[in-house]
C-alpha positions in Angstrom: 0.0 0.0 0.0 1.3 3.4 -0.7 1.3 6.6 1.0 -1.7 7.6 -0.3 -3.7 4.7 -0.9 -7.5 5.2 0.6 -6.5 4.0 4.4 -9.2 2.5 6.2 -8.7 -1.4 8.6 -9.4 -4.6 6.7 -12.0 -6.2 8.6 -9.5 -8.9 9.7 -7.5 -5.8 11.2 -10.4 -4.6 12.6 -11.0 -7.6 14.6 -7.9 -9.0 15.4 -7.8 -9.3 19.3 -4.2 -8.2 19.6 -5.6 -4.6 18.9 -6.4 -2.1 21.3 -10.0 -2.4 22.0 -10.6 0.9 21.2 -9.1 0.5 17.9 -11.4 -2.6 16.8 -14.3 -0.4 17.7 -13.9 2.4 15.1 -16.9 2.4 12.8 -16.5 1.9 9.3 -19.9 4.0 8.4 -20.8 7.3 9.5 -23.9 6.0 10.0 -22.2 4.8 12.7 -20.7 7.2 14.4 -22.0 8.1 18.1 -22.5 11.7 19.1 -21.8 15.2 18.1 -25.3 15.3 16.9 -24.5 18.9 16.9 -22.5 18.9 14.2 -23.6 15.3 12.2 -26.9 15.5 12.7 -29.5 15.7 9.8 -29.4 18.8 8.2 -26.7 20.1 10.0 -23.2 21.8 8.6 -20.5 19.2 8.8 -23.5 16.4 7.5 -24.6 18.6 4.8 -20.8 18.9 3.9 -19.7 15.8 3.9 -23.3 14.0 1.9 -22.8 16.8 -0.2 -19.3 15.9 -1.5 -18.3 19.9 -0.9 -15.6 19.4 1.9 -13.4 22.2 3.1 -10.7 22.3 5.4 -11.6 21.8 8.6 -10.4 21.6 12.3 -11.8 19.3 14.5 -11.6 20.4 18.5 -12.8 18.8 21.3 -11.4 16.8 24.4 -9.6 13.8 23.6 -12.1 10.5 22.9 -14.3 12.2 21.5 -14.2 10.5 18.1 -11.8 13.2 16.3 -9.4 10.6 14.6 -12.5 7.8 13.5 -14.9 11.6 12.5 -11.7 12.4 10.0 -11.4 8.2 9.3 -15.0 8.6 8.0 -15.0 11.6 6.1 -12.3 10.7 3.5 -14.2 7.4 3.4 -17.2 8.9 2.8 -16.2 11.4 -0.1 -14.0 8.9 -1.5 -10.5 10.3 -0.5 -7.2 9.3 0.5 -6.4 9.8 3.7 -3.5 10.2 5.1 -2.6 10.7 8.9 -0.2 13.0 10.2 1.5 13.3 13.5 2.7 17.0 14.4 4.7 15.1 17.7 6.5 13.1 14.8 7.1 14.9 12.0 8.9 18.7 10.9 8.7 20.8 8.0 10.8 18.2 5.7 8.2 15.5 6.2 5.2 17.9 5.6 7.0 19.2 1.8 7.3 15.7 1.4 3.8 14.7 1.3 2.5 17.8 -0.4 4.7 17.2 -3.1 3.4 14.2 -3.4 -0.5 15.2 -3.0 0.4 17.6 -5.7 1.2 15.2 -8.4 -1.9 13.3 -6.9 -4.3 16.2 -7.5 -2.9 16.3 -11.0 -4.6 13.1 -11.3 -7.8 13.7 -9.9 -6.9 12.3 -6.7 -8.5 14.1 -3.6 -6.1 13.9 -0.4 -7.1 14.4 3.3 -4.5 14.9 5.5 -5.3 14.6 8.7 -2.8 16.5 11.2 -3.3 14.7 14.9 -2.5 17.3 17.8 -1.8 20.3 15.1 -1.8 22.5 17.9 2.0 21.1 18.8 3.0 22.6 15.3 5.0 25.5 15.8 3.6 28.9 13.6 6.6 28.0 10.5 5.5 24.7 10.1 1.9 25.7 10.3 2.8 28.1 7.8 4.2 25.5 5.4 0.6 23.7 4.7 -1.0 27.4 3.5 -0.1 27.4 -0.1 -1.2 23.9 -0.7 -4.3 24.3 1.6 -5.0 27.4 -0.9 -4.2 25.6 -4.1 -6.7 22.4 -3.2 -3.4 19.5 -3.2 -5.0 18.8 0.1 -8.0 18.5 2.2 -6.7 19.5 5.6 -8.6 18.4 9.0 -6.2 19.3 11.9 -7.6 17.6 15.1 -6.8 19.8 18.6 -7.7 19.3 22.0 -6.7 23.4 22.3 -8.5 26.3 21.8 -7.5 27.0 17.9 -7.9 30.9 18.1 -4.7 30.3 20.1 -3.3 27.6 18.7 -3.7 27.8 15.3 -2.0 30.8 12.9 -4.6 32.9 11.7 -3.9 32.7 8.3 -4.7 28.6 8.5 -7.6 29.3 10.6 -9.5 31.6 8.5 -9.4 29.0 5.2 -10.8 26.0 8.2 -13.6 25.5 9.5 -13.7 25.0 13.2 -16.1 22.1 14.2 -15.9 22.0 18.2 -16.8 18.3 19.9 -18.2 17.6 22.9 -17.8 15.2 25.4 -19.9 12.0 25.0 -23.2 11.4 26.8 -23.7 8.6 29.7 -25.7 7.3 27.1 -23.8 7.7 24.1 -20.8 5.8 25.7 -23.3 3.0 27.0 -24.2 2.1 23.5 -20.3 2.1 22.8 -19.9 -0.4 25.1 -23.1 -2.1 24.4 -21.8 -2.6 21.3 -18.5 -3.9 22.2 -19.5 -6.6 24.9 -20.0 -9.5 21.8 -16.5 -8.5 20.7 -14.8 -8.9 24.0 -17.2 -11.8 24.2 -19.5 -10.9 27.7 -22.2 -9.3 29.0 -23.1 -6.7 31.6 -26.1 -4.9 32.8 -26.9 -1.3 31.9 -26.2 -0.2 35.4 -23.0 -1.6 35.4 -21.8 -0.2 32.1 -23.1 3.1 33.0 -20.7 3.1 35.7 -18.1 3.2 33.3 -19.5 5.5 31.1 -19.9 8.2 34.3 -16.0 7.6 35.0 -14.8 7.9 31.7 -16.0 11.3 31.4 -17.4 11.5 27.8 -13.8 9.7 26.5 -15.1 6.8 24.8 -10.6 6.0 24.3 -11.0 5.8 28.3 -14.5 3.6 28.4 -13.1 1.0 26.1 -10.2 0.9 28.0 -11.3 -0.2 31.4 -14.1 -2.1 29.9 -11.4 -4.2 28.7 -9.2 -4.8 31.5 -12.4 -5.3 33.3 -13.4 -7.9 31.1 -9.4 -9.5 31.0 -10.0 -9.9 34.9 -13.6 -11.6 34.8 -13.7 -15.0 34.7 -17.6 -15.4 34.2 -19.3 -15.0 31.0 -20.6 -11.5 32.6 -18.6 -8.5 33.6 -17.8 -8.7 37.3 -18.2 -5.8 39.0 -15.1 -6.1 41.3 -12.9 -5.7 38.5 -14.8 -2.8 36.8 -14.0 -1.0 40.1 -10.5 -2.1 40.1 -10.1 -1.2 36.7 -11.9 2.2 37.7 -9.9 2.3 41.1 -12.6 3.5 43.1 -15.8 2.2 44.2 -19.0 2.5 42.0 -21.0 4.9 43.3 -25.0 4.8 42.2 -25.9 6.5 39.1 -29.4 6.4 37.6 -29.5 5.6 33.8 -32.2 8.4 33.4 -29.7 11.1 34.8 -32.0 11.6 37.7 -29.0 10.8 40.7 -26.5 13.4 39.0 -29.5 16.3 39.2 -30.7 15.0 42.9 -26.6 15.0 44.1 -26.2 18.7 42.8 -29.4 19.8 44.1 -28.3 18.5 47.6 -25.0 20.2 47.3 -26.7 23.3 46.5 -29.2 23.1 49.0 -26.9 22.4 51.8 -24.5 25.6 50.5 -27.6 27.7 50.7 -28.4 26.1 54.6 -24.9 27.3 55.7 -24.1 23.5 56.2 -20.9 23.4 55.7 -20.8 19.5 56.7 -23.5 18.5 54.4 -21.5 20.2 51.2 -18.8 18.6 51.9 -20.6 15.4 52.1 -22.5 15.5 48.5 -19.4 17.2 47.1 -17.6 14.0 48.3 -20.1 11.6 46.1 -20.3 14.0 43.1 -16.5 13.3 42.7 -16.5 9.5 43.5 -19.2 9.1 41.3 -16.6 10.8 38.5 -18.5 13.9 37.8 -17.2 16.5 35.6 -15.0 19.3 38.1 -15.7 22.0 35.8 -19.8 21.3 36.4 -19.4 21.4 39.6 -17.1 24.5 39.4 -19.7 26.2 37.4 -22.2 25.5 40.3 -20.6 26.8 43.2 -20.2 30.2 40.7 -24.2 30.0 40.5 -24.7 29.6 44.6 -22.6 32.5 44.8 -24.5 34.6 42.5 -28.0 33.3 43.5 -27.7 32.6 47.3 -25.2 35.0 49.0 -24.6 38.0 46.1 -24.0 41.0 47.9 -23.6 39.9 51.3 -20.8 38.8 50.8 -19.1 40.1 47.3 -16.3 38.1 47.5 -18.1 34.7 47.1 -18.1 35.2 43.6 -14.8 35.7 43.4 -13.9 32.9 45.6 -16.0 30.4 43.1 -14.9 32.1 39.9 -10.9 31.4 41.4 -12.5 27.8 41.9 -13.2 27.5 38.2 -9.9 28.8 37.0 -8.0 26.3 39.8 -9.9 23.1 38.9 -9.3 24.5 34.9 -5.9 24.5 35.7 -4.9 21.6 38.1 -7.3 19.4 36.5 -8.0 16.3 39.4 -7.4 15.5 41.9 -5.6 18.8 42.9 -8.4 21.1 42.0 -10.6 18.6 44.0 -9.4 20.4 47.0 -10.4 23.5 45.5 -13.7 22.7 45.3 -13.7 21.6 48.6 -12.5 24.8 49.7 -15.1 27.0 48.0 -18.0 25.1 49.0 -17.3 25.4 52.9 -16.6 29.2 52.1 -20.1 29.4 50.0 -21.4 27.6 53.1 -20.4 29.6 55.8 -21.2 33.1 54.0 -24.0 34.9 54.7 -26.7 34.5 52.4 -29.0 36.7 50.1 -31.3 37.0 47.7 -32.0 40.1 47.0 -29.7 40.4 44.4 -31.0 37.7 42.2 -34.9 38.6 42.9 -34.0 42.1 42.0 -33.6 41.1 38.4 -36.2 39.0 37.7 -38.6 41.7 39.1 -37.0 44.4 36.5 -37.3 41.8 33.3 -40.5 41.4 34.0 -41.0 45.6 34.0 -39.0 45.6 30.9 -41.3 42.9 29.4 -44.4 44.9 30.4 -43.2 47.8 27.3 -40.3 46.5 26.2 -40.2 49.5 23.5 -40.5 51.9 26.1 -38.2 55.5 25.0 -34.9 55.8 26.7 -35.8 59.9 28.6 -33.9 62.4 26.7 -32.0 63.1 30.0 -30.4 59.8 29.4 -29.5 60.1 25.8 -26.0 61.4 24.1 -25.8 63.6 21.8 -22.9 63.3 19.3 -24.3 65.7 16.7 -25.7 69.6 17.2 -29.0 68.0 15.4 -29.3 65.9 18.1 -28.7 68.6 21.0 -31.0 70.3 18.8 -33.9 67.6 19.1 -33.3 67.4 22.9 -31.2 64.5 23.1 -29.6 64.8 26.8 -31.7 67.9 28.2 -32.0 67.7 31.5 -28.6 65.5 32.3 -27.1 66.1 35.5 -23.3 65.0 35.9 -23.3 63.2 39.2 -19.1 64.2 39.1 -19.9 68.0 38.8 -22.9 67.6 41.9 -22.4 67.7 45.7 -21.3 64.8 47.4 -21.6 62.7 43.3 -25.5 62.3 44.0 -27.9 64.3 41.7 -31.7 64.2 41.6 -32.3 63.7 38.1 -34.5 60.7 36.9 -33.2 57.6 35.4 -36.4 55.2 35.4 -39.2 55.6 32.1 -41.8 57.7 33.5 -44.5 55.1 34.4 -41.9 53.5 36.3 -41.2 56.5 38.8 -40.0 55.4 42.0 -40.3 52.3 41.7 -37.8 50.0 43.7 -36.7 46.8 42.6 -33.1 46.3 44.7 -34.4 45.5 48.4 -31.1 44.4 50.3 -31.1 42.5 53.1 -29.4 43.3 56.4 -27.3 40.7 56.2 -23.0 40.9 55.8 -21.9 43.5 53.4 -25.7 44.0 51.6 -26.4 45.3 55.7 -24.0 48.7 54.8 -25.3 48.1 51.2 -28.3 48.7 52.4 -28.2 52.1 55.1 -25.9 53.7 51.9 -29.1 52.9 49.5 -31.6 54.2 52.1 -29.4 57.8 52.1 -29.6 58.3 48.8 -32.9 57.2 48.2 -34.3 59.6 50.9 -31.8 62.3 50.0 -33.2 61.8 46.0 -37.2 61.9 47.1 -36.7 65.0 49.9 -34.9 67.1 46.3 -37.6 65.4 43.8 -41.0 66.1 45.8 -42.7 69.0 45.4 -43.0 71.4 48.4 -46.0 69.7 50.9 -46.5 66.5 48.9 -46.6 63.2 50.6 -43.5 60.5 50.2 -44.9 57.7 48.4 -44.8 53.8 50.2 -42.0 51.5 49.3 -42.4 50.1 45.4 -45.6 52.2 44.7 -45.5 54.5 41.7 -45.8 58.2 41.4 -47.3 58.3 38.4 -49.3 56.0 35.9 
């Protein structure tokens, strides 16, 4: 077989049991392929690309088992091109001329080529450089596979002739039916339960499902999967999961719950399953930034701070050491004081905006960039709060229907307690300089005016 020979396993490769698992797996039809619906669903761009026989260069991103390598496998298959794969941890700029000579002299022919770059974010920016003119002249069909962000990765000049496809992590029950399929080729059986144990600790990778299903199923002398050696292939106990997704929303809700009951105990506790039951740290990162945000806000500014840190630790350290920084923001979520007012606050001004959601911005409020404008009596009537007494000025900022009306009620708990005798100042100073000489101040949240 030559270089650029359509590449694809014989069927005896396929199955030959010396293989990687994983590798005996890889579909030979796109019909197929499991997940990134997104992107391969009916109708949708890279589907309509492919069925339609109009490929462009592409880069394929996404964490790694996510099908990248089989997706690129398929394509050339698909649209009837030779594929060849290319390593960027491998090869250098002498390598890379080499096979674009030679998928040169191929398009000549009438030969398509995909080459498919594996980890083309380890390519430095010259030997990026070096696939442009060929990418531009059609020798090649490039799809550059990256587990990195390609606007940072990638030159610019390469990235703007791609297309950037991003892939997400598989589904509990997209990897189940990977492994459903595979039990009659490692020759066993398993229940759901069990298989969806594997499919919460491998984390969307299907590379890492197939993997411990197979040691698991080297170590079980039964006709059926033992479930002693799935958790020492896993190396942790299996924890329950429900196949309908329900125990992953009741564990966060608990977490959640207990944060917003200052139990500091109790988070710890759910915390603890969420991550022996091999949830995803970055979910559970993007939680604790939610509690802080709908449970404590401004009692206690920092909390947000402290969960967004979280995030960018766990991003970071990746497991276990951002574990403990998890651990860490949950007791401090826990033990801050909590409001709401912050979050109710909001919802109570959408649902003003949706009441006349074309409502005028008041001229006070407008700019007014051209004489025509000033002219028309775009910002008549603003007050500069820099140029007033103490910063605070009278002047109206709500649509007129809406006139006094208060939507911010902070609590007089932590920080929102100062929040809230600074707010009460101005709010009185603003009415005493606003109300006409013997008029009554209106009630909390009522109107002045229809």
């Amino acid at each position: 077989m030559s270089l650029f020979e359509f590449e694809m396993p014989r069927e005896e490769e396929r199955m030959d049991e010396g293989r990687p698992l994983a590798e005996r797996m890889r579909p030979e039809r796109l019909e197929d392929f499991v997940g990134q619906e997104h992107i391969l669903g009916a109708g949708k761009p890279l589907r309509v690309q492919i069925e339609s026989d109009r490929l462009t260069s592409l880069i394929l991103w996404g964490p790694p088992g996510t099908g990248k390598t089989t997706l690129a496998r398929l394509i050339a298959r698909t649209t009837r091109c030779a594929f060849v794969p290319f390593s960027a941890v491998l090869s250098g700029i002498k390598e890379i001329k080499e096979v674009m000579a030679a998928a040169e002299k191929h398009r000549r022919q009438g030969l398509r080529t995909v080459l498919f770059v594996d980890e083309i974010h380890r390519f430095n920016k010259a030997q990026q450089d070096a696939f442009l003119p060929y990418v531009e002249r059609g020798d090649i069909i490039l799809i550059g596979a990256t587990t990195e962000n390609p606007s940072f990765e990638v030159v610019p000049a390469l990235l703007s002739r791609s297309k950037v496809y991003a892939l997400r992590p598989l589904t509990v029950d997209e990897t189940v039916t990977l492994l459903e399929r595979a039990l009659p080729v490692i020759g066993k059986s398993a229940p759901r339960e069990m298989l969806e144990q594997i499919a919460v600790y491998s984390g969307g990778d299907a590379r890492r499902a197939y993997n411990i299903l197979e040691i698991a199923a080297a170590a079980s002398a039964g006709a059926e999967l033992d479930r002693a050696a799935v958790e020492d292939a896993i190396q942790r106990k299996t924890l329950l999961y429900d196949k309908s997704g329900e125990e992953h929303f009741n564990l966060i809700s608990a977490l959640h719950k207990s944060v917003r009951s200052s139990d500091p105990d109790a988070a710890l506790y759910w915390l603890a399953r969420m991550l022996e039951g091999g949830e995803d740290r970055l979910y559970i990162a993007r939680r604790l930034v939610r509690m802080a945000i709908e449970d404590i806000g401004l009692a206690d500014p920092r909390a947000v701070e402290q969960a967004a840190a979280c995030w960018q630790t766990v991003h970071f350290l990746g497991e276990p050491e951002g574990d403990q920084a998890l651990a860490q923001a949950a007791i401090y979520l826990a033990m801050a004081p909590k409001s709401d007012a912050a979050y109710r606050a909001l919802n109570e001004a959408r649902e003003a905006a949706r009441q006349k959601p074309v409502d005028p911005v008041p001229m006070q409020l407008r700019n007014a960039p051209t004489r025509a404008m000033k002219e028309w009596g775009y910002g008549e009537g603003y007050e500069h709060a820099h140029q007033q007494e103490d910063g605070l000025t009278a002047m109206e900022c709500l649509p007129e229907w809406l006139h006094g009306r208060r939507f911010y009620e902070p609590t007089e708990r932590g920080v929102e307690q100062r929040i809230r005798e600074r707010l009460e100042a101005i709010r009185s100073w603003k009415e005493a300089r606003r109300r006409p000489a013997g008029a009554r101040m209106p009630a909390s949240g009522e109107p002045q005016s229809d």
